[in-house]
C-alpha positions as a printed NumPy array, in Angstrom:
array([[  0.   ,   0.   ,   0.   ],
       [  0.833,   3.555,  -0.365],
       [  1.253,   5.477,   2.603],
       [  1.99 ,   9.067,   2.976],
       [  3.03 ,  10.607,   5.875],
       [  2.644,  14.858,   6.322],
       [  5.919,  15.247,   7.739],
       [  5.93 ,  18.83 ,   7.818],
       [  4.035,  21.988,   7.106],
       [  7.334,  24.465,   6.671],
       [  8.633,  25.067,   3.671],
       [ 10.534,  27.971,   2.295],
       [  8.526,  28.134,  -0.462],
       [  5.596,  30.32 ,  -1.372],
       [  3.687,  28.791,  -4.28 ],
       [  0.463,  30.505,  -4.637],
       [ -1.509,  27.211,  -5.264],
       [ -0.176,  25.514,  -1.857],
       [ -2.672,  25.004,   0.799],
       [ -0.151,  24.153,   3.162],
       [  0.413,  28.126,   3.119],
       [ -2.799,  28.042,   5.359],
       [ -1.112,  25.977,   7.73 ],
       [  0.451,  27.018,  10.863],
       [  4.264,  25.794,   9.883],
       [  5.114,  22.782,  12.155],
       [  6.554,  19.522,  12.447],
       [  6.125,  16.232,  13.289],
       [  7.834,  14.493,  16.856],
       [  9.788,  11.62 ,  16.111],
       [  7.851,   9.68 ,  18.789],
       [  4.247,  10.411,  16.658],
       [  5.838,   9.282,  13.73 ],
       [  7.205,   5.964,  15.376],
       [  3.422,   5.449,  16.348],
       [  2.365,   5.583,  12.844],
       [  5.212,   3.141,  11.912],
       [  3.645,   0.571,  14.444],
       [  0.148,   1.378,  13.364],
       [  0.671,   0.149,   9.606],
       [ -0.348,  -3.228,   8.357],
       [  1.944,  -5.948,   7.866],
       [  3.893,  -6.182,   3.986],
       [  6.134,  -3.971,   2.946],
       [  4.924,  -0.634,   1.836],
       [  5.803,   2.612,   0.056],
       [  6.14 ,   5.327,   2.171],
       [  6.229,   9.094,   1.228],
       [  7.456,  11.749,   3.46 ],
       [  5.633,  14.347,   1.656],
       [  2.996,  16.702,   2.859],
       [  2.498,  20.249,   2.736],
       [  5.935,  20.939,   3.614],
       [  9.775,  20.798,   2.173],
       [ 10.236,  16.97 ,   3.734],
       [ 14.012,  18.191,   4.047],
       [ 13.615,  20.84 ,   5.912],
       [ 12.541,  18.593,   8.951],
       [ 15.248,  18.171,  11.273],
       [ 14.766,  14.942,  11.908],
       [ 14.588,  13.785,   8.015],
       [ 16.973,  11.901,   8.337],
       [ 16.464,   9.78 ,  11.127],
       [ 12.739,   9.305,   9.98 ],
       [ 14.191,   8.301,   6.044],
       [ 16.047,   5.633,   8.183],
       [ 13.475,   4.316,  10.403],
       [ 11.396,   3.995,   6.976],
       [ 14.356,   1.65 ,   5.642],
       [ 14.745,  -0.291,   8.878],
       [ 11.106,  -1.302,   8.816],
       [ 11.554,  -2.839,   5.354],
       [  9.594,  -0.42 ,   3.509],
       [ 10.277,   1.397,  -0.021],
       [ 10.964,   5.252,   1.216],
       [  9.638,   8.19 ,  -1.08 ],
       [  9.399,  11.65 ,  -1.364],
       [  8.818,  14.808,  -3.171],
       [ 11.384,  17.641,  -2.304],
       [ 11.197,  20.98 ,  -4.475],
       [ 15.123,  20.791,  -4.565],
       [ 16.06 ,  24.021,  -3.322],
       [ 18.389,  22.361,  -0.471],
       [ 21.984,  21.268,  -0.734],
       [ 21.687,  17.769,   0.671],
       [ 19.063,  17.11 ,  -2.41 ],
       [ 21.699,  14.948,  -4.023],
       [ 22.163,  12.644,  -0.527],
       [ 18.833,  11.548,  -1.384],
       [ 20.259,   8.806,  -3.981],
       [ 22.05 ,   6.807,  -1.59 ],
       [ 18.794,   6.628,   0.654],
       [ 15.922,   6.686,  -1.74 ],
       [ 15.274,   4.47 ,  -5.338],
       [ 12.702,   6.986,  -6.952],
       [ 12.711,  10.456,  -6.063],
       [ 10.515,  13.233,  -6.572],
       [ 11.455,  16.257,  -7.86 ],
       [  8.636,  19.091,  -8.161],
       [  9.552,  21.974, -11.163],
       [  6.718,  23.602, -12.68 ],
       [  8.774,  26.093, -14.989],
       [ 12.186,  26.59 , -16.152],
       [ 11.16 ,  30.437, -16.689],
       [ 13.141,  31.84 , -13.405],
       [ 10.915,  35.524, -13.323],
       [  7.76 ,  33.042, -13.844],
       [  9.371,  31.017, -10.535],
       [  9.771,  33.825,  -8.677],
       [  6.725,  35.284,  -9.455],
       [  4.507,  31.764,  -8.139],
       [  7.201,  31.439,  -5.401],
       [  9.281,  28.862,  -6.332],
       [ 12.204,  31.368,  -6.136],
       [ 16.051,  30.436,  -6.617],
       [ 15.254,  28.305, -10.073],
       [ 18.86 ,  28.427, -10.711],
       [ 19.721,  26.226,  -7.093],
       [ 16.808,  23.473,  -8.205],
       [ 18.062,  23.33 , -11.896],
       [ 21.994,  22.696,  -9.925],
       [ 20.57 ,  20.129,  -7.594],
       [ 18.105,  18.636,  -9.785],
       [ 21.696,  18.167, -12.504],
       [ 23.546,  16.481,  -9.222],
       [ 20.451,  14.302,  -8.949],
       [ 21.028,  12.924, -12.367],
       [ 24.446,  12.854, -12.498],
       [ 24.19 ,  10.284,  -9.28 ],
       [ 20.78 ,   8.669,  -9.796],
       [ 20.586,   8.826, -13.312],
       [ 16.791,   9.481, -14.779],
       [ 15.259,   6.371, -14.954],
       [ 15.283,   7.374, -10.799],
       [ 13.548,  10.828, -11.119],
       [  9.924,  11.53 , -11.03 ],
       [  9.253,  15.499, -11.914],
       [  6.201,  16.697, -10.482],
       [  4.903,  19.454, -12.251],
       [  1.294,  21.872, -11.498],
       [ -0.639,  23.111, -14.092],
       [ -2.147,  26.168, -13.584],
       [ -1.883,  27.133, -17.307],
       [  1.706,  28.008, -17.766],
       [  3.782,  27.074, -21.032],
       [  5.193,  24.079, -20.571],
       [  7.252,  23.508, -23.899],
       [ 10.528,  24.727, -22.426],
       [ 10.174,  22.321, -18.949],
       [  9.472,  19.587, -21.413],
       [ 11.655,  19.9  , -23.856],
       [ 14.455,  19.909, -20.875],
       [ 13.377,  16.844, -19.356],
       [ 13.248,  14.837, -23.136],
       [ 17.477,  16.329, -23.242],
       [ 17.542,  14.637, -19.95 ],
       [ 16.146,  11.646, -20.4  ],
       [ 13.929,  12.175, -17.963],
       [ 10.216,   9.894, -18.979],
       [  8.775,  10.173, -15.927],
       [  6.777,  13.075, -15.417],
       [  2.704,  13.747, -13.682],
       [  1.714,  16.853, -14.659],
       [ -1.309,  17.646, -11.892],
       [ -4.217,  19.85 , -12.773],
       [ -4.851,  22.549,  -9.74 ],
       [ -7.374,  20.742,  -7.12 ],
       [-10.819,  21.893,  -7.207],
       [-11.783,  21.702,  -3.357],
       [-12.614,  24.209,  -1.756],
       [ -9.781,  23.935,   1.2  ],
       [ -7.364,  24.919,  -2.268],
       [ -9.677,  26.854,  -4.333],
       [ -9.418,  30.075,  -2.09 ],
       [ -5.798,  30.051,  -2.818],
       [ -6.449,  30.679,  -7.26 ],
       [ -9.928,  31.609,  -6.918],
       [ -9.591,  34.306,  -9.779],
       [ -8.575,  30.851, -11.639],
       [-10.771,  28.606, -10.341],
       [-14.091,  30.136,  -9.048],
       [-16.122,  27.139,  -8.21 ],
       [-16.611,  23.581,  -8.372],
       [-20.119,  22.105,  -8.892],
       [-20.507,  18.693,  -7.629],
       [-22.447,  15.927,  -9.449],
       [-26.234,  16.025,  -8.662],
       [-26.399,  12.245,  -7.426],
       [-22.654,  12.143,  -5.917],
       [-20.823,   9.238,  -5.644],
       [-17.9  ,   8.48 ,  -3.521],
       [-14.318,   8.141,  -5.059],
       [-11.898,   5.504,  -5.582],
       [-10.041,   6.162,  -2.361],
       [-13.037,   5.252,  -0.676],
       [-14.434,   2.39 ,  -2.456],
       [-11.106,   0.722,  -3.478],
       [ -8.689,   2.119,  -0.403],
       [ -5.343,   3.125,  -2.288],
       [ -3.151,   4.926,   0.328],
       [ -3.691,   6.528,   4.109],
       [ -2.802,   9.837,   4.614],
       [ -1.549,  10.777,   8.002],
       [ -1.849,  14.54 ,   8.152],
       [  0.656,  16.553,  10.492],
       [ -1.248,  15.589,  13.385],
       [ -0.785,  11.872,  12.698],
       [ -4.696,  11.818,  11.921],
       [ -5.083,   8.663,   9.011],
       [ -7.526,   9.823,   6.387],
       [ -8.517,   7.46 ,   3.238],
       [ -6.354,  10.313,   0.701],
       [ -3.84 ,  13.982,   0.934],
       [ -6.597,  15.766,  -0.379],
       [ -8.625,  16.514,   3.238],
       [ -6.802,  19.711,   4.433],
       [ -9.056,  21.052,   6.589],
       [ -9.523,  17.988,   8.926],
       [-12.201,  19.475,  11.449],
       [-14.444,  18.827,   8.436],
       [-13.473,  15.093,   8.98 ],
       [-14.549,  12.836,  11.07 ],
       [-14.199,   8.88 ,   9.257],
       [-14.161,   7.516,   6.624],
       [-17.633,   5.8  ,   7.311],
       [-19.136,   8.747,   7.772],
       [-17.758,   9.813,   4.228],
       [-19.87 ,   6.833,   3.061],
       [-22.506,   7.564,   5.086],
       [-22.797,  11.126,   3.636],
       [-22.415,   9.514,  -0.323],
       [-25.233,   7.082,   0.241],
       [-27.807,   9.445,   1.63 ],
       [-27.231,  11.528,  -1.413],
       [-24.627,  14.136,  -0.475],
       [-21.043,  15.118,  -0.917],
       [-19.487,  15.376,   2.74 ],
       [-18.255,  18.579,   3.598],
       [-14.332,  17.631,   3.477],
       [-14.918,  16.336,  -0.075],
       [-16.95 ,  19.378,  -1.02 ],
       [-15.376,  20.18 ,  -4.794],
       [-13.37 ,  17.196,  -5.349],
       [-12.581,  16.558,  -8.793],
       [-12.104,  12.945,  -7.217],
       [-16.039,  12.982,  -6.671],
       [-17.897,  11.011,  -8.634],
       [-21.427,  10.622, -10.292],
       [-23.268,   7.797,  -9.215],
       [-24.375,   5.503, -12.843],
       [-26.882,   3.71 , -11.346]])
């Protein structure tokens, strides 16, 4: 299974489509994310330390990266690449997530993914010691030209790359709202894939397990059978309220 774990809410980014921006920046203990450790099932699992936070900029990265490996699970992550020990990553982690949404550095700055030239430099070490068939590149689209980004990655090598549309909830809608202004939901809702075929948990930063990452605003959770309760009386609950993940119900 795929579990992510919201390691941390700082990040010294700004990107105007974060919701994590919201967020009061924190961190995670060490000791609550031991517990979560314990709490998983049995197998081996893939395990992302990747929230809405830089996962480096954790100061115990690290040791939690290690504990991942000494359980026997497969260790991810997404890192924007703005920090020097980026390239360290290789010897801990087989795929690694890279996030770049532009090459155009006044286009960075302007979103607030500032110092494009530092994540170019790291994301070149990357490569140089992982090689590309190891990279994922993560990339939002909130309508910029791609071309140059893409035409980068083919020089590269680089095949893998998800290119996300911008989330239509409402917990990350107030963040573009002059892009996206509002989300109507289908008339007879139905609920999503995470629900009806369970393909992750989500611990948030407060080590709360949630059936996806798209919940931000967890005091408009309370479980995921009441999720299910809310889809079969014929309404979309209030922390799935714009979901693109919602779906309509075909018979």
């Amino acid at each position: 299974m795929f579990i992510q774990i919201e390691i941390t809410t700082v990040c010294n980014y700004r990107c105007f489509y974060c919701a994590g921006r919201d967020m009061p920046a924190q961190s995670m203990t060490l000791a609550l994310f031991d517990s979560i450790l314990l709490s998983l099932p049995k197998g081996r699992h893939t395990i992302s330390l990747q929230g809405e936070g830089e996962p480096l900029a954790h100061r115990r990265f690290w040791d939690m990266l290690a504990r991942v490996r000494d359980a026997g699970h497969l260790p991810y992550l997404i890192t924007n690449g703005s920090l020097r020990t980026t390239p360290r990553l290789a010897e801990y982690v087989h795929m690694i997530g890279v996030s770049i949404d532009t090459l155009d550095s006044h286009e960075a700055d302007r979103i607030g993914r500032i110092r494009l030239h530092r994540v170019l430099a790291n994301f070149e070490k990357l490569l140089a010691v992982a090689g590309p068939d190891r990279l994922i590149v993560h990339t939002v689209d909130y309508g910029q030209d791609r071309t140059a980004l893409t035409e980068y990655l083919s020089r590269h090598k680089v095949t893998r790359h998800l290119v996300q549309p911008l989330q239509t909830k409402s917990d990350y809608r107030r963040r573009y709202p002059e892009i996206i202004v509002s989300a109507p939901m289908p008339v007879n809702p139905a609920p999503c894939g995470y629900l009806l075929q369970p393909r992750m948990y989500f611990f948030n930063i407060d080590g709360l397990r949630m059936p996806c990452c798209y919940i931000k605003d967890a005091s408009r959770y309370d479980s995921e059978a009441k999720l299910l309760e809310d889809f079969a009386s014929g309404k979309v609950p209030a922390a799935c309220d714009g979901c693109r993940e919602v779906r309509s119900r075909t018979s």
